[in-house]
BADO-25466 format. One line per field, with one value per residue (C-alpha): residue number from 0; residue in three letters; z, x, y. Coordinates in pm, 1 decimal. Example, Ala and Ser with C-alpha at 12.3 -4.5 7.8 and 13.67 -1.06 7.14 Angstrom:
REM residues 2
pos = (0 | 1)
code = (ALA | SER)
up = (780.0 | 714.0)
east = (1230.0 | 1367.0)
north = (-450.0 | -106.0)
This chain:
REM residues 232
pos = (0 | 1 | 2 | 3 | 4 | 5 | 6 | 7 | 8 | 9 | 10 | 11 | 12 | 13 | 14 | 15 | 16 | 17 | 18 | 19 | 20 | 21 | 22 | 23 | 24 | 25 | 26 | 27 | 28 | 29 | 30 | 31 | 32 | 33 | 34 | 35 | 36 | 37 | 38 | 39 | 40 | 41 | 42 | 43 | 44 | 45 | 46 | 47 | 48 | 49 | 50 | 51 | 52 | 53 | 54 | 55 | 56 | 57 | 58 | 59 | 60 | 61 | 62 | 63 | 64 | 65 | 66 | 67 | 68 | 69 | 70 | 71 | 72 | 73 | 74 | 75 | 76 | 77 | 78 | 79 | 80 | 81 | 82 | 83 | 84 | 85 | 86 | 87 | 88 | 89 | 90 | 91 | 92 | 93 | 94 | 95 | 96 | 97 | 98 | 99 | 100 | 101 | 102 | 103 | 104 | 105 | 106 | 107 | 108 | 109 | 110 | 111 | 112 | 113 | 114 | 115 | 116 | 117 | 118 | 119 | 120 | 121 | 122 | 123 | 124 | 125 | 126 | 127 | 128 | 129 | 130 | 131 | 132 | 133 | 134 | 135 | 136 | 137 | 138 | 139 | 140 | 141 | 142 | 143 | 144 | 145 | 146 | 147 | 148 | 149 | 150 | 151 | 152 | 153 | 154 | 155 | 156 | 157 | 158 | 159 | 160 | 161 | 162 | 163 | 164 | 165 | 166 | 167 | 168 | 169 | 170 | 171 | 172 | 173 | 174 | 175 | 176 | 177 | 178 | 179 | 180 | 181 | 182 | 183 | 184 | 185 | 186 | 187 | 188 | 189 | 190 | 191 | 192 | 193 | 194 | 195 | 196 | 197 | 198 | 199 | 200 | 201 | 202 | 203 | 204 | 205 | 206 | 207 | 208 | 209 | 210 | 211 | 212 | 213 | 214 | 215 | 216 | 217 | 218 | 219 | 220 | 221 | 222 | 223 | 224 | 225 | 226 | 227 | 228 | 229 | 230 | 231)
code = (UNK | UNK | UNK | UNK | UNK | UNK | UNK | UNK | UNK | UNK | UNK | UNK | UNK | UNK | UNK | UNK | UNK | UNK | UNK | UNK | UNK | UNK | UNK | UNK | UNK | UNK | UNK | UNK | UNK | UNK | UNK | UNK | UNK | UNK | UNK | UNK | UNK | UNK | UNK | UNK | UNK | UNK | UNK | UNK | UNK | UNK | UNK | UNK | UNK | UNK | UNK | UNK | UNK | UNK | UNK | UNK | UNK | UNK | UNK | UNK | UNK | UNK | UNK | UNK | UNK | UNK | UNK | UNK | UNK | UNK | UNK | UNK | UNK | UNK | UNK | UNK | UNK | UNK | UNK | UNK | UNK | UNK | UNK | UNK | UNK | UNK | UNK | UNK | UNK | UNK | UNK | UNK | UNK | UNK | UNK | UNK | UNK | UNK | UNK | UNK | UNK | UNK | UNK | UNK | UNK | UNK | UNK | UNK | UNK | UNK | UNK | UNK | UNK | UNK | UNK | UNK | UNK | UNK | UNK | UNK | UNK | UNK | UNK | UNK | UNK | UNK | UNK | UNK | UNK | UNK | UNK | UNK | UNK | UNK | UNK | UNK | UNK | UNK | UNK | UNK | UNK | UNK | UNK | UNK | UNK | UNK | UNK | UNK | UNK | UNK | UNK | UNK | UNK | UNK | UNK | UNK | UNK | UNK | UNK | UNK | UNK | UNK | UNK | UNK | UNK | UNK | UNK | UNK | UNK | UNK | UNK | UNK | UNK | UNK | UNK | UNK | UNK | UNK | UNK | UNK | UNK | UNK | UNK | UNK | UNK | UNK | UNK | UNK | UNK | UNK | UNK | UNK | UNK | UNK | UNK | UNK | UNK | UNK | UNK | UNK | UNK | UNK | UNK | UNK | UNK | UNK | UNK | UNK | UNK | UNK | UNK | UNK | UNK | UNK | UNK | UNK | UNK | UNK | UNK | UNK | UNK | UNK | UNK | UNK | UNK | UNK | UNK | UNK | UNK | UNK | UNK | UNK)
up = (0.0 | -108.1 | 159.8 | -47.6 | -364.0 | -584.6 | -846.0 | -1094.7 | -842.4 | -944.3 | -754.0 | -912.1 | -736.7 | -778.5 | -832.0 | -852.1 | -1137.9 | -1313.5 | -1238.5 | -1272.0 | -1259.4 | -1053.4 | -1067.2 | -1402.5 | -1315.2 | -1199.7 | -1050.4 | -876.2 | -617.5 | -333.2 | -140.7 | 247.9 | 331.2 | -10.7 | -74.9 | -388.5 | -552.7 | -698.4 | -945.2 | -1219.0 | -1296.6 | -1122.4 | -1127.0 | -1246.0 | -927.4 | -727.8 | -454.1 | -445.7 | -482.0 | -193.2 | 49.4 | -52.6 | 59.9 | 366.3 | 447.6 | 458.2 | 91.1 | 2.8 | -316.8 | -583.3 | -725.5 | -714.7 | -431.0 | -219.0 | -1.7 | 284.8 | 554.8 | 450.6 | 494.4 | 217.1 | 361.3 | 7.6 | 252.9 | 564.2 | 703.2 | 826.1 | 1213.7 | 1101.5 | 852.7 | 1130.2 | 1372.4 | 1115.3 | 1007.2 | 1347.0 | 1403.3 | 1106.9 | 923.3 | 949.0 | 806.9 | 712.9 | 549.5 | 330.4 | 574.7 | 825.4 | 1051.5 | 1380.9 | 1701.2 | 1773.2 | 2117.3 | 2180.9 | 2240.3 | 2003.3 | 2255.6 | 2285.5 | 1900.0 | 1840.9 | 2160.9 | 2053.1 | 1833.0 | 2129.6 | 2394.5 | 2172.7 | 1937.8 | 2044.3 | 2474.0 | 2520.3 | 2930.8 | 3028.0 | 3049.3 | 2776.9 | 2583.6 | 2686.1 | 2664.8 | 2270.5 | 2254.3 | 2336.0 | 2129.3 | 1812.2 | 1879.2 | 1890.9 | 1589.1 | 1399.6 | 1596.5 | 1781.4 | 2169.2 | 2190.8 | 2091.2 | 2270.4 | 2508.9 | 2229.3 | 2059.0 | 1677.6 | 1597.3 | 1768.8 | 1540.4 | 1162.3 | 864.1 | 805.7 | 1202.4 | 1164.6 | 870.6 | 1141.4 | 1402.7 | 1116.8 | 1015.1 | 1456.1 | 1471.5 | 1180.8 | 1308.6 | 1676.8 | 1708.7 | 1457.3 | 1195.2 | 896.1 | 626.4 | 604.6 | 335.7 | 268.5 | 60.6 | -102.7 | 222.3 | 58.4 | -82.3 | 205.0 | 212.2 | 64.3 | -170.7 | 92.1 | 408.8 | 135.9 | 36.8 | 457.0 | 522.0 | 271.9 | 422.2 | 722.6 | 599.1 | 427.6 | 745.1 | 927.0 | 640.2 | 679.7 | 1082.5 | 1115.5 | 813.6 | 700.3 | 407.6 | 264.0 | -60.2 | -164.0 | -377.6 | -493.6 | -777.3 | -657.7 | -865.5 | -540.2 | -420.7 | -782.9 | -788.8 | -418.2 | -500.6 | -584.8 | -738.9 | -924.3 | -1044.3 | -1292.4 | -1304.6 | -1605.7 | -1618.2 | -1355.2 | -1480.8 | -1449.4 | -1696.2 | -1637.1 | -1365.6 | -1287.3 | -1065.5 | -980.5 | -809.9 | -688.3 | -312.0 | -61.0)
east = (0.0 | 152.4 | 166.3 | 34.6 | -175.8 | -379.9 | -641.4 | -801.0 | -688.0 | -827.4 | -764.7 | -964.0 | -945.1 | -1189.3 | -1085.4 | -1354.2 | -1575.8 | -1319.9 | -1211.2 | -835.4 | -738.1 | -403.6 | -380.5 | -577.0 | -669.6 | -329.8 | -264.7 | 79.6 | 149.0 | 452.7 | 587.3 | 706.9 | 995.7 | 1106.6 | 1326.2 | 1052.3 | 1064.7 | 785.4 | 969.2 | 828.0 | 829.5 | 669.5 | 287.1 | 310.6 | 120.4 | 395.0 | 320.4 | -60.4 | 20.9 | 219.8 | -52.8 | -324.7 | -140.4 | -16.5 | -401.5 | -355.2 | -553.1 | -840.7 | -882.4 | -1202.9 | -1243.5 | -1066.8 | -900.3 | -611.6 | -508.5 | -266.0 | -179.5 | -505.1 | -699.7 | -855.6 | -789.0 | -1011.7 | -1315.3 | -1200.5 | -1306.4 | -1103.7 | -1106.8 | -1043.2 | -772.0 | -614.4 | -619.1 | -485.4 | -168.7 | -75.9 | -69.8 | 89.1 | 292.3 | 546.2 | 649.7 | 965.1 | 978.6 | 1224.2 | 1209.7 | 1238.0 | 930.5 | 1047.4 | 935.4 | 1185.0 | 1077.2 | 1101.2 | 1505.6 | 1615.3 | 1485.5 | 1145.8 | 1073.5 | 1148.4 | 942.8 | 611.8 | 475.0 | 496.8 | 346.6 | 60.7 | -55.9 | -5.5 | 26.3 | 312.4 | 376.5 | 674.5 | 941.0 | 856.6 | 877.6 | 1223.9 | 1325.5 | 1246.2 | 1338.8 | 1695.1 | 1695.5 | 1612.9 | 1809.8 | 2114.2 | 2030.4 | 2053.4 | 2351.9 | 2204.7 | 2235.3 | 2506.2 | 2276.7 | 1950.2 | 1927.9 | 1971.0 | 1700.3 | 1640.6 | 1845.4 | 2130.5 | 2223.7 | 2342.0 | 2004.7 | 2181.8 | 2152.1 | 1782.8 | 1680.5 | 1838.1 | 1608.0 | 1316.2 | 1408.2 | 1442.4 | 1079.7 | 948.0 | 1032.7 | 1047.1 | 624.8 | 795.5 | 538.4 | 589.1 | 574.7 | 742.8 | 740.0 | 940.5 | 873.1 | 1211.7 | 1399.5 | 1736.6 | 1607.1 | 1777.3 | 2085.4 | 2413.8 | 2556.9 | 2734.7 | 2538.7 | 2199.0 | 2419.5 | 2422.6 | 2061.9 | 2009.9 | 2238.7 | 2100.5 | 1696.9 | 1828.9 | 2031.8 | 1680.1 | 1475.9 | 1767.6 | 1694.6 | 1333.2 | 1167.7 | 1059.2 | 915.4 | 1030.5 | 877.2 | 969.5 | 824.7 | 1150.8 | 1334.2 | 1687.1 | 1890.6 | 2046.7 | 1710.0 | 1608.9 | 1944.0 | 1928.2 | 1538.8 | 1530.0 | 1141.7 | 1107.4 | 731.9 | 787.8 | 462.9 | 388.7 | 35.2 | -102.4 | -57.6 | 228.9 | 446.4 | 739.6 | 744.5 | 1126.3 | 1350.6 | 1714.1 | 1899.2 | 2222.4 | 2251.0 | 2407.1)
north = (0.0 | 346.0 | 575.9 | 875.1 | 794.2 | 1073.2 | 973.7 | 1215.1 | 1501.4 | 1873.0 | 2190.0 | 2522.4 | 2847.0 | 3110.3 | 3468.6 | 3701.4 | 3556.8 | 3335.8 | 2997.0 | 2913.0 | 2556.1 | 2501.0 | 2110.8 | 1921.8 | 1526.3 | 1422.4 | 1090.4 | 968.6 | 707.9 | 767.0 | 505.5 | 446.0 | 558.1 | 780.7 | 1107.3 | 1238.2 | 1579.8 | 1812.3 | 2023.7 | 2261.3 | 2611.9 | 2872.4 | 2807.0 | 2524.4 | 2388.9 | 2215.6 | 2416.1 | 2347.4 | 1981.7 | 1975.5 | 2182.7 | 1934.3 | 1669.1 | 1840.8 | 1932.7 | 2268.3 | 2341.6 | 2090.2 | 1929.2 | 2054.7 | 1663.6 | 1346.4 | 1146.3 | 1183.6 | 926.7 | 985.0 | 728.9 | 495.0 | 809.7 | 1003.1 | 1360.4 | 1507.7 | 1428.2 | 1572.4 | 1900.8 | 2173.9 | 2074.5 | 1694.4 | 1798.1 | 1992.4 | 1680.0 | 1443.9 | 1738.8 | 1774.7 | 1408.0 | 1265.9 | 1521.7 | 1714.7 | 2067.7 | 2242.8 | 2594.1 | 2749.1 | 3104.1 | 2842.2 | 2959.6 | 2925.5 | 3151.2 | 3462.5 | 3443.8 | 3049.5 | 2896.4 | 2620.5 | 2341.6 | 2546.4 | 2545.3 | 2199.4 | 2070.8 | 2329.7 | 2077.8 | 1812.4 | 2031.4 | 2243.4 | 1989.0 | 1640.6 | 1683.6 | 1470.5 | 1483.5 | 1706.9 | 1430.1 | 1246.6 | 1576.1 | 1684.9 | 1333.5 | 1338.0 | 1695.1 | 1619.0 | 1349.9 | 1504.4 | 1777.5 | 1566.9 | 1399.3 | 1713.8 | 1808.9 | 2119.7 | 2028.7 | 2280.6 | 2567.0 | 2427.5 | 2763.9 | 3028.6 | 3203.6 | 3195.2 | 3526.7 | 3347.3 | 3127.4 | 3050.2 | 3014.3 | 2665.3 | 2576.4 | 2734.9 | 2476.0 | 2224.2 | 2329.4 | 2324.7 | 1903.9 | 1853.0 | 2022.5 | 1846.2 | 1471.9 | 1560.6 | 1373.1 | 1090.4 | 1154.6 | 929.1 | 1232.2 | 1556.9 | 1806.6 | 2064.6 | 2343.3 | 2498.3 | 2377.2 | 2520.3 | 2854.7 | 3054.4 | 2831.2 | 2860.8 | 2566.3 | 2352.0 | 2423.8 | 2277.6 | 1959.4 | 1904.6 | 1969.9 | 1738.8 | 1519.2 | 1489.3 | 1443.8 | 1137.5 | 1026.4 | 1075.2 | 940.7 | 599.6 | 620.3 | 696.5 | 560.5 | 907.5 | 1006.9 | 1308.8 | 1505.1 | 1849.0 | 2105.7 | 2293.9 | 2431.5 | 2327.0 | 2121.1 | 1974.1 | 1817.5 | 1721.7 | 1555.1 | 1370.5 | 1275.9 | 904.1 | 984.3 | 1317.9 | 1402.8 | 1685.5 | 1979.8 | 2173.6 | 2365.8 | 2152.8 | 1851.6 | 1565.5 | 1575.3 | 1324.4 | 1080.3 | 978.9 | 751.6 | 763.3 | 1071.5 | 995.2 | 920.2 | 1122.7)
């Protein structure tokens, strides 16, 4: 069973009186455990793609199947239970809270949307943060640190409730060409440990490169549908 499937998938937005399709009837399959790519050019609905699945935009037609759900029939409140529970998020500004530390960004997913007790929180906390090499910086704030250690922070938040998706949306905009190759790096190191899923909606030819499935957008629709990308 694919972990993410779409069949005859349409997204239409209105603006004012004119419909504009964003995604046309697409249908793609992603398996357990894979390092996948969205690429295409601006607008060419990569972006969109990767909300629907993430819950945060809903599908006009078609199905989308995440986790053995099909999140095109949940509402908002339901798609908000089933994002917080099963997916994770990282952001190419990075998103974290100027006012939280290191350690409180990556445990604010643990203690606002899932509850985990206090010591079960610090103890994955510290964990994570390890795994992404940032226990050393746990007690500074956001402006304290390098955009590279930031994305860090961002992948620690992500998996910190173990969720078995993240996406990533440009991930390595902000980043310069060495300190992406590590971030990548280290999503495949906790892809290998975790059994994460990973897919990306990105223009980077470093991703594209790293993906092992690359589903290529044009106009909405899929255009190419590859596997390979090196490994890292």
């Amino acid at each position: 069973m694919s972990l993410v499937t779409a069949t005859n998938l349409t997204k239409t937005y209105r603006i004012g009186d004119i419909d504009v399709p964003a995604i046309k009837g697409i249908a793609f399959a992603i398996e357990a455990s894979s390092f996948v790519a969205f690429v295409g050019p601006s607008g060419s609905g990569k972006s969109t793609l990767l909300n629907m699945v993430g819950c945060l935009d809903h599908p006009s037609s078609g199905t989308l199947t995440v986790l053995d759900t099909d999140i095109s029939t949940l509402d908002r409140h339901a798609a908000a239970k089933f994002r917080g529970e099963h997916i994770g998020f990282v952001f190419q500004d990075f998103n974290l809270i100027p006012v939280l530390t290191v350690f409180e960004n990556v445990e604010y997913p643990l203690r606002m949307v899932q509850k985990w007790p206090a010591e079960k929180r610090r103890t994955q906390v510290l964990r994570m943060l390890d795994a992404v090499g940032m226990s050393d910086q746990a007690d500074k704030r956001p402006d304290q640190i390098s955009g590279g250690q930031k994305q860090r922070v961002a992948v620690a938040r992500a998996l910190v409730s173990q969720p078995k998706l993240v996406l990533a949306d440009e991930p390595t905009a902000n980043l310069d060409h060495d300190t992406a190759y590590r971030i990548l790096e280290l999503m495949k190191k906790m892809r290998d440990e975790f059994g994460t899923t990973f897919i990306f909606s990105t223009h980077d030819p470093k991703i594209m490169g790293e993906a092992e499935v690359t589903f290529t957008l044009e106009d909405g629709r899929v255009t190419t549908n590859s596997n390979g990308g090196s490994h890292v």
